[in-house]
Every structure is written in structure tokens, then in C-alpha cells.
C-alpha positions as CSV (number, residue, x, y, z in Angstrom):
1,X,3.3,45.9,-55.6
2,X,2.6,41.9,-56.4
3,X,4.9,42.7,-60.0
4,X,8.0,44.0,-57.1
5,X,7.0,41.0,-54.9
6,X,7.7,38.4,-57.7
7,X,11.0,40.0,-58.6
8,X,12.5,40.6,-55.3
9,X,11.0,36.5,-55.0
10,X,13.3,35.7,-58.5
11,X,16.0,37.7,-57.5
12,X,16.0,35.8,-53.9
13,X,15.6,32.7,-55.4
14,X,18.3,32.9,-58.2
15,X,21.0,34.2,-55.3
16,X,19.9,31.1,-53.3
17,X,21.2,29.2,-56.1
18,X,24.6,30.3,-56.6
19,X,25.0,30.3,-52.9
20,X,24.6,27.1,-52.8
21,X,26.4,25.7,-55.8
22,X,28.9,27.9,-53.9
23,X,28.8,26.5,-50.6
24,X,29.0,22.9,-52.8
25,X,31.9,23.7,-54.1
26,X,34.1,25.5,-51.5
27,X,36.7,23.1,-50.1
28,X,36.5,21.4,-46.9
29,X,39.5,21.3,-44.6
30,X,40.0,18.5,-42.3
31,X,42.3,18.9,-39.7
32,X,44.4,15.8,-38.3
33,X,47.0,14.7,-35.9
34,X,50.1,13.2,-37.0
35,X,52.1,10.5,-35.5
36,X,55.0,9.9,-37.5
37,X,53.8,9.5,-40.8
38,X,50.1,8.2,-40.3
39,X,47.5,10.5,-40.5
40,X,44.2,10.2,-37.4
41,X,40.9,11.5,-37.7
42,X,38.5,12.1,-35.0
43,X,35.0,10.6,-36.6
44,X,31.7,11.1,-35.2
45,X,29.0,8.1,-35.1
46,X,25.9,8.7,-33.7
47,X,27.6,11.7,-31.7
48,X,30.3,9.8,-30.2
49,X,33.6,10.7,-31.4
50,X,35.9,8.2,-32.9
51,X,39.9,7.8,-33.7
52,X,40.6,6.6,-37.0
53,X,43.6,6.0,-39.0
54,X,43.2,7.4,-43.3
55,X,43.9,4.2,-44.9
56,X,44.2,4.0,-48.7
57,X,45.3,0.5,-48.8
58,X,41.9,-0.4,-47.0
59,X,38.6,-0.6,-46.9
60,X,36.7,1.4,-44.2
61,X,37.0,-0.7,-40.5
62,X,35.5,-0.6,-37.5
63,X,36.9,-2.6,-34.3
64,X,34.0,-5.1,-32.8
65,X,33.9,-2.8,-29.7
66,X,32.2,-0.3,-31.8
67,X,30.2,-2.8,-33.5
68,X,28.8,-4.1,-30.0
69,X,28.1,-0.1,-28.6
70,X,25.9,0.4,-32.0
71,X,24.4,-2.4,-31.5
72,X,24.0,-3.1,-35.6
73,X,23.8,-6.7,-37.4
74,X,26.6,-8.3,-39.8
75,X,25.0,-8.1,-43.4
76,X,27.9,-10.8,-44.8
77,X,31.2,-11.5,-45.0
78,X,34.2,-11.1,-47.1
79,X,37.5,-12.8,-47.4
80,X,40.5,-10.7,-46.9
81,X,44.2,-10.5,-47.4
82,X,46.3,-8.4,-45.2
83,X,49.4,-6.4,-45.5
84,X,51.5,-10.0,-45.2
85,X,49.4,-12.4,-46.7
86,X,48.0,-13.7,-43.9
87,X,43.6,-14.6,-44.4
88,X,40.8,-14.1,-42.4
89,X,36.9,-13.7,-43.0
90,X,35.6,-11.0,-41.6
91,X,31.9,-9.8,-41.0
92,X,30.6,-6.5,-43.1
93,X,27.7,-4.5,-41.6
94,X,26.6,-1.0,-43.0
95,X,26.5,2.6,-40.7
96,X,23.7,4.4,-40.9
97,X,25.7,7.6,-40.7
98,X,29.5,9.0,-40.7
99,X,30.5,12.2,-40.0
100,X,34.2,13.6,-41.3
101,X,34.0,17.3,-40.1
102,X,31.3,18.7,-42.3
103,X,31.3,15.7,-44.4
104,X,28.5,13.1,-44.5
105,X,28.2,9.6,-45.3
106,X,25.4,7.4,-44.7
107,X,25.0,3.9,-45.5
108,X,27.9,3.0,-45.1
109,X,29.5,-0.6,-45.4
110,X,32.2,-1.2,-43.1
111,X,34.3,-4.3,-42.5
112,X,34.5,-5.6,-38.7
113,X,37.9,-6.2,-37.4
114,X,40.4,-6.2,-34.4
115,X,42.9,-3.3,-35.2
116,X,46.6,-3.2,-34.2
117,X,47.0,-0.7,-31.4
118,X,50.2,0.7,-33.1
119,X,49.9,4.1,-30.8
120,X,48.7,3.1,-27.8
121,X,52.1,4.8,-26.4
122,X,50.0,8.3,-26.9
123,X,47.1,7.0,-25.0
124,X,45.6,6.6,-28.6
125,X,42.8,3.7,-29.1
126,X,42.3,2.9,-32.7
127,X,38.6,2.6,-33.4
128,X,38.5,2.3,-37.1
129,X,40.2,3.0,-40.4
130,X,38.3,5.7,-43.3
131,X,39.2,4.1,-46.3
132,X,39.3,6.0,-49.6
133,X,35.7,5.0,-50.2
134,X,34.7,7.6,-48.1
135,X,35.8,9.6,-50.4
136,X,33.8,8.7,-53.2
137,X,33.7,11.1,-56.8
138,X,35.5,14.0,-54.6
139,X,39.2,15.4,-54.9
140,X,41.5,14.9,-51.8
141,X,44.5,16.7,-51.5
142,X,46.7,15.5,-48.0
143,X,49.1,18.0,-46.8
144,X,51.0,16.4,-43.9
145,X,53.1,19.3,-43.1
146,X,49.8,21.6,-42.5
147,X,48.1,18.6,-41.1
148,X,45.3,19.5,-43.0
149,X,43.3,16.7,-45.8
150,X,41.3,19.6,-48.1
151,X,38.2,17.6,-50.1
152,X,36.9,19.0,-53.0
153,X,34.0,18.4,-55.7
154,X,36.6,19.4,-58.5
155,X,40.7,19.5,-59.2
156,X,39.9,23.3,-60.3
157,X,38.2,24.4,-56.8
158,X,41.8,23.5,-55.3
159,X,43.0,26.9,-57.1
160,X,46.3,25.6,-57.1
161,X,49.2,23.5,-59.9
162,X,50.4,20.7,-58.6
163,X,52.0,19.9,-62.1
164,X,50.8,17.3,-64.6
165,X,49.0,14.0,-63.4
166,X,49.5,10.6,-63.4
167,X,46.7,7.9,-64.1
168,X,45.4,5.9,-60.8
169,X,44.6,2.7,-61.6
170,X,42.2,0.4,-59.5
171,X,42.1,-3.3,-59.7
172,X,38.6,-5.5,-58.4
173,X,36.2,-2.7,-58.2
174,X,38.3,-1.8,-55.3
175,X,39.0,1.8,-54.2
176,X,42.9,0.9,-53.6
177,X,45.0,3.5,-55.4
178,X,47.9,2.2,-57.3
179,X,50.5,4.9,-59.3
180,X,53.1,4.2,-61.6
181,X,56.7,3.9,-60.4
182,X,60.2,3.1,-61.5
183,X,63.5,1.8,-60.1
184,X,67.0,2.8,-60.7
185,X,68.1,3.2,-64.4
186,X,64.7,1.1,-64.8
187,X,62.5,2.3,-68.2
188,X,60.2,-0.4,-67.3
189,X,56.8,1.4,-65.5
190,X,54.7,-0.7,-62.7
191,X,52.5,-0.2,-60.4
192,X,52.7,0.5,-56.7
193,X,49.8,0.5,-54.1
194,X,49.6,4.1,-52.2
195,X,49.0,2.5,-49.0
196,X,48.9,5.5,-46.3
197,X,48.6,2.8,-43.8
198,X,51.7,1.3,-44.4
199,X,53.0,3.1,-41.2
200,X,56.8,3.4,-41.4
201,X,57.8,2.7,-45.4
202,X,58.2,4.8,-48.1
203,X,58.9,2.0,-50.4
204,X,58.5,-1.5,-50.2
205,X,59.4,-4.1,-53.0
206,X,58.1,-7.3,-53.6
207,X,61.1,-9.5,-53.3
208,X,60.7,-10.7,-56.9
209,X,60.8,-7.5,-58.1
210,X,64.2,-7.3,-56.6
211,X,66.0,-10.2,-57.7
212,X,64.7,-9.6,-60.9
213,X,66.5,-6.0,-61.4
214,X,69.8,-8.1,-59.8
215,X,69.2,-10.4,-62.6
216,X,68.8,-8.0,-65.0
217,X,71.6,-6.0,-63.9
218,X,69.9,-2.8,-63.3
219,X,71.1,-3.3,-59.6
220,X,74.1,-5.1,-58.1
221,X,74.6,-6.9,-55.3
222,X,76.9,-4.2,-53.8
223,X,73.3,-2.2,-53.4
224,X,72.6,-4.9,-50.9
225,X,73.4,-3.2,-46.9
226,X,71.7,-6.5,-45.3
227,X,69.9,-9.9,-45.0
228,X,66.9,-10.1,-42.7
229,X,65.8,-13.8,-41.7
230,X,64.1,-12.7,-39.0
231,X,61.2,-9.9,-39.0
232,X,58.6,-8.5,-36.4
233,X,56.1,-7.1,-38.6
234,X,52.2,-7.3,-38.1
235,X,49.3,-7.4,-40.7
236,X,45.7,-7.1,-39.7
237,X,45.7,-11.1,-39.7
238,X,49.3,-12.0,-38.6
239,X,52.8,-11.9,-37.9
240,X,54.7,-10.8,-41.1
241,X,55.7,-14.4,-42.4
242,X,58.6,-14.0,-44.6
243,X,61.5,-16.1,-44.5
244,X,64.8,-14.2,-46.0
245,X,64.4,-10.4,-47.2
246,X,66.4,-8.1,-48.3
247,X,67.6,-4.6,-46.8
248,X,69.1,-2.5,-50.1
249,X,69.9,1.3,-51.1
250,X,67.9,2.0,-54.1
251,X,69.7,4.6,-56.4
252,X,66.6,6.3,-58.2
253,X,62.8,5.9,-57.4
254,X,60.6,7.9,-59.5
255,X,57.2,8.3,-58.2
256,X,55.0,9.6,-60.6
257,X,56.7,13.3,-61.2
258,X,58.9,12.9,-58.5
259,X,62.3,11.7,-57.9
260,X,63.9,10.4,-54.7
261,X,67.5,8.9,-54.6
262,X,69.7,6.6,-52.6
263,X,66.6,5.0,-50.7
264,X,67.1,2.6,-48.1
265,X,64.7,-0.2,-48.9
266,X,63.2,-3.5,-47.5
267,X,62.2,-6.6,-49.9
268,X,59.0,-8.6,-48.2
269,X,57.2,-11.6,-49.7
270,X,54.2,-10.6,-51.1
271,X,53.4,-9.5,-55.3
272,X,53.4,-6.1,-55.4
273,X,55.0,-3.0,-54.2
274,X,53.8,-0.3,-51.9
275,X,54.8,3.5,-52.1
276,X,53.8,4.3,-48.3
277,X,53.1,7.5,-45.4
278,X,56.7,8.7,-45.7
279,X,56.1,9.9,-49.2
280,X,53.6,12.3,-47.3
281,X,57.0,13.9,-45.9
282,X,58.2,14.6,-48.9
283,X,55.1,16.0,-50.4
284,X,51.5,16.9,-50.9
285,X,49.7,14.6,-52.7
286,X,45.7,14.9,-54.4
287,X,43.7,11.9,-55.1
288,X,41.5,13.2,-57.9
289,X,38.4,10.7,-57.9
290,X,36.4,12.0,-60.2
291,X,39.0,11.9,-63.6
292,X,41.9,9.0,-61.4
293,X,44.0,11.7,-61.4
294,X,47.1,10.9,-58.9
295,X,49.5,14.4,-58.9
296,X,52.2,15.0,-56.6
297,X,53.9,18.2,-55.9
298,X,57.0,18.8,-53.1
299,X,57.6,21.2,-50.0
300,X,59.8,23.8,-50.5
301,X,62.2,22.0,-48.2
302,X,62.1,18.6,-48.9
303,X,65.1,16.9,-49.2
304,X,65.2,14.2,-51.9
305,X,68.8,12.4,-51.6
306,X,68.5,9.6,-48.9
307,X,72.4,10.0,-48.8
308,X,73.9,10.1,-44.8
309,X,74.9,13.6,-44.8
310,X,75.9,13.7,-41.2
311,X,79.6,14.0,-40.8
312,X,79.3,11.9,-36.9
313,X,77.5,9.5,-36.7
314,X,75.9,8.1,-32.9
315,X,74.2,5.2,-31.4
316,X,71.8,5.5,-28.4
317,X,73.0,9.1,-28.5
318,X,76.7,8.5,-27.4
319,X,78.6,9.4,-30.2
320,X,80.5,6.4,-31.8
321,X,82.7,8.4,-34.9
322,X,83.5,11.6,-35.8
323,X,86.8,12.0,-38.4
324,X,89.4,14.4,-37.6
325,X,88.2,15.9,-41.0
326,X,84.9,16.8,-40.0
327,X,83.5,19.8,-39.3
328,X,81.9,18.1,-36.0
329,X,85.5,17.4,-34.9
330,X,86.3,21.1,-35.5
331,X,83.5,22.0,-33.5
332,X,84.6,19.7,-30.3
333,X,82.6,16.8,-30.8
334,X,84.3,13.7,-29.9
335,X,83.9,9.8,-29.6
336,X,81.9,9.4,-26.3
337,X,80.3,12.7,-26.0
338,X,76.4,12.3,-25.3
339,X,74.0,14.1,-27.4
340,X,71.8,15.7,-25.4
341,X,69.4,18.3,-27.2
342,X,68.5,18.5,-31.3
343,X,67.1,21.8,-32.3
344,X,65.7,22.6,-28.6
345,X,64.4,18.6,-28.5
346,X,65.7,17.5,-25.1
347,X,66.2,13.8,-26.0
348,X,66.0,12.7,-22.4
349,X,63.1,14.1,-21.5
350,X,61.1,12.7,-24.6
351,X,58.5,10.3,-23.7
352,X,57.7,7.1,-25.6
353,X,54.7,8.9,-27.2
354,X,57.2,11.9,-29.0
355,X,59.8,9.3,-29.8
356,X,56.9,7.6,-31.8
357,X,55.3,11.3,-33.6
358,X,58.4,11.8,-34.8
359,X,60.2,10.4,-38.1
360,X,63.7,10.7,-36.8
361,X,65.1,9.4,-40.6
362,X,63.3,12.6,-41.9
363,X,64.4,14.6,-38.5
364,X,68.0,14.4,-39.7
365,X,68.2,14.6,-43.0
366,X,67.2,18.3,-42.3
367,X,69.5,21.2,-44.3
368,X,70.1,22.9,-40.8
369,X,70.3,21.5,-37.1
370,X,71.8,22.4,-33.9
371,X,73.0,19.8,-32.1
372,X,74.0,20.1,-28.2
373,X,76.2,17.3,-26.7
374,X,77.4,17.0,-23.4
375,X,81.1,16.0,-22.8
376,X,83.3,16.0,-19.5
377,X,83.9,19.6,-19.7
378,X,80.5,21.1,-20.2
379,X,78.2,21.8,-23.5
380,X,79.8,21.4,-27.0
381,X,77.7,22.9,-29.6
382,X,77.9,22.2,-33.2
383,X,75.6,24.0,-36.1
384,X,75.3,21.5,-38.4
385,X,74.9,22.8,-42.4
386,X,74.0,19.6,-44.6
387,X,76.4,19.5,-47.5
388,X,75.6,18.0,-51.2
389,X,76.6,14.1,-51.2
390,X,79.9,13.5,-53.1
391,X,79.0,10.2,-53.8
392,X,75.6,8.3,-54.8
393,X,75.6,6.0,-51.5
């Protein structure tokens, strides 16, 4: 009886075990809501929930309202640079406790900050920002189209290819990802911050960069679709302070494994370049932290020519060309006709908070769209098929 007692004991005991290495290593998925391009998690601190923006270009953040409800000290302070070069010192304090769905943090040090209320449109305060830190020795693999960020103990517990990897390279003892790119006809690798905060870019040059491929002739100035002198952008610290930039159409950027063409790029003042959200569109992306392993892999459907495929074009929805060529002119589109409805969208009954969710750049660069326009007459319906650019702009 005691020699049956002891094994069934063992036996429990060594299934205890692999259930838990088990339970260790299973994924975690982590829902999240998507406006536009930027990806908001719903954080729990001492069982208050919280809405905070996944930030890869910063450090975790929480506003000084939050600060004042927990009622917690500043341990220090830090000097920091934001997005446009613009300084401030901000107080650190540390967070007893984090909680991302199932996962766990505790300790943590936060910087205190006021946050730009960039979706306050959706009723949406901005409490904080989880910076890859969180995310310390684990795998994260963000898949914006499944709204889903899956965190992992090892690249192999994903059980899927995502192709060969890319380095990550960190500078400062920072956890600020940075992957190597290139640019047009380019050989020459650098480095681009993955900044998921970046909001609306999917690539933004520092403007030395630029002049120097005009120099160097890998671009010319016919690439070059405007000059902007004056810019509304906002860092953390500051209104975007830039005094001439450049708008240009990039012919090849090669992230890592993948390549995107005819990109419509801005130039800002500032010494390096940022590969931002929109890539997110395009594909999933893994963060392996444990080997700095950056891999990138693309949906199905992504389209990867930036070309205008649309054979009308529209502004404020009232159409302003259509050739006699076009297939839109065949289907009865004409100048003045009011577009009305895009794949069952009603455009006029969209409120300011859907206009924002959506990326209307990625919207129409869609292979297949219906578009509904109302004209004097009634309804005119044209089923759009996108056609392969003849050209490279």
C-alpha cells in the first residue's frame, strides 16, 4: 500500500511538471483594438483598467493622473528626447504591479508624462504607453489584421515560418528596436527605428539621408512631389520644429525580407529614420527578444506597389477626373458625381471616430472595391478591379 502510495505520489508529481513547463510555454494572445495603424491595450493596475498605446519607440509611460490616483513617489529623473527633438526631464517612479491579460510585471519603472490625446475623437483617454520592456526575454509576434499581439517564451512555440531573420540592434541599453533597411537602387544597409508609435508613417527619412541619395544620384529630383515649410506635427515635448522637408516617392524600400515600392515619403529633421505602424498593414511582424531576432512575413493580400491604381481620382468625395479611357468612365462615373458609399461604407454617415480607425491610403489601394456614387440621375455603380501599374510612379 505505502510502495502504491509513493508511485502514484511520483507519477503525480512528474505530470505536475510537464504541465507546467507546458502551461509556461503555451502562447498568450492579447487581444487589441485598432485605430488606424496604432495598436491599444486595456492594462490593469491595481484592478483598474487602463488604455495604453504598444510603443516600441518608448519607454513604458504613465500620464501624472495615474501617478496621483496610485498615490506612488518619483524615484528620479531622466532626460528625454522626443519624436522631434524637442527635451524635457521627466520624473521615473516604479509600479508595483502590471497586468497585460495573463501577463505579469511587477516592479516596474515607468516614466511620468502628459500624453498626446491623439484619439480622443473615439472617446479614448490615453493613460500610458507599454514599451517593449514589458516584454522583456519573450517572443512577440503583432498581427494587426487579427488584432491579436501572441507572446511567447520561444520563436519555436509560435509553430509557425516567418522566413529567415534579421538582426535587431539596440543602442544605450535601451529596448528601442532598430532593423536594417535600404532605399531605392541603395546597396548601402542602415538602420531604422521600429517605432509602432509613430502613428500615421510607414517610413520616415532623416532629411540628410535624403539629400545625400540626391547627391549621390541614387534618387533625382523628379522623385520630389513637394516642399513642406510648414508642419503640424507633435512629439511628447513639442510642436514638430522643422523648417523645409521634403514630400518624395521612394522607388524601392526593403525592409528586412520585404520589399515595398513607389512609397510616398516625408523627410523631417532629426538623425535617423523610422520604419512605423503602417508596416503592421502590410504584415505580421515577431520581435524575438531572447536571440534579437526581427522577422517579417506578409498577408496574403497585401499589396506592396504604392502606385495610384485608381483610374478617377476625387477630392472631398466629389469626383474631380475620370478619362474617357477609363473603365470608371465606361461605368458612368463622371466629373461631379458624389461618392457616396465604398464597399457598404456610407461615407456620410461616418463619424469623426471611423474616419480616424481607418487608413484610407491602405482602404484604397485594395485589389477589389465597389464604389457607389450619386449623380443627377440616380446611383452609378462601378466595380473597381485594381490593375498592375504600367509605370514605376
Amino acid at each position: 500500500m505505502i510502495k502504491r502510495l509513493f508511485l502514484a505520489t511520483i507519477i503525480l508529481a512528474v505530470a505536475a511538471f510537464f504541465y507546467s513547463k507546458y502551461v509556461r510555454n503555451v502562447p498568450v494572445v492579447i487581444p487589441f483594438e485598432v485605430i488606424r495603424n496604432s495598436i491599444l491595450f486595456k492594462v490593469e493596475i491595481e484592478r483598474e483598467t487602463y488604455t495604453f498605446l504598444f510603443d516600441t519607440g518608448a519607454p513604458t509611460v504613465i500620464s501624472p493622473k495615474i501617478k496621483e490616483k496610485l498615490n506612488i513617489k518619483g524615484t528620479g529623473s531622466q532626460y528625454v528626447v522626443d519624436f522631434y527633438g524637442n527635451s524635457s526631464i521627466v520624473i521615473k517612479t516604479i509600479i508595483p504591479e502590471l497586468k497585460l491579460s495573463t501577463i505579469i510585471s511587477k516592479n516596474v519603472e515607468v516614466s511620468v508624462t502628459t500624453l498626446p490625446q491623439n484619439f480622443i475623437f473615439c472617446d479614448i483617454q490615453l493613460d500610458g504607453i507599454v514599451g517593449l520592456e514589458f516584454f522583456k526575454g519573450k517572443v512577440v509576434k503583432i498581427d494587426l489584421a487579427n488584432k491579436e499581439l501572441t507572446v511567447s517564451s520561444d520563436y519555436s512555440y509560435l509553430n509557425e515560418n516567418f522566413g529567415s531573420p534579421v538582426k535587431l540592434t539596440f543602442y544605450n541599453g535601451s529596448k528601442r528596436p532598430h532593423i536594417p533597411i535600404t532605399y531605392s537602387d541603395s546597396t548601402k544597409i542602415v538602420t531604422a527605428l521600429f517605432d509602432t508609435g509613430a502613428i500615421n508613417d510607414l517610413l520616415r527619412i532623416d532629411k540628410n539621408s535624403f539629400l545625400k541619395m540626391i547627391e549621390d544620384s541614387t534618387l533625382d529630383n523628379k522623385s520630389i512631389k513637394d516642399t513642406l515649410i510648414i508642419n503640424q506635427g507633435y512629439g511628447a515635448f513639442g510642436k514638430q520644429r522643422d523648417t523645409i522637408n521634403y514630400r518624395f516617392r521612394l522607388p524601392d524600400l526593403g525592409v528586412a525580407t520585404l520589399n515595398i515600392t513607389n512609397v510616398l515619403v516625408d523627410t523631417y529633421d532629426n538623425n535617423k529614420s523610422i520604419i512605423g505602424p503602417k508596416i503592421l498593414a502590410k504584415a505580421i511582424v515577431v520581435l524575438d527578444l531572447v536571440k534579437n531576432d526581427f522577422y517579417i512575413k506578409p498577408y496574403d493580400n497585401s499589396v506592396l506597389d504604392y502606385s495610384f491604381r485608381l483610374d478617377f481620382q476625387f477630392h472631398e468625395y466629389k469626383v474631380t477626373q475620370v478619362p474617357d479611357s477609363s473603365k470608371a468612365f465606361q461605368a458612368g462615373v463622371r466629373l461631379g458625381h458624389v461618392l457616396k458609399k465604398v464597399n457598404n461604407l456610407k461615407l456620410d454617415s461616418l463619424s469623426k471616430c471611423d474616419q480616424l480607425k481607418i487608413d484610407w491610403e491602405e482602404f484604397y489601394l485594395q485589389k477589389n472595391i465597389e464604389f457607389v456614387f450619386q449623380s443627377d440621375s440616380g446611383e452609378v455603380i462601378y466595380n473597381y478591379e485594381a490593375q498592375e501599374p504600367t509605370s514605376g510612379l
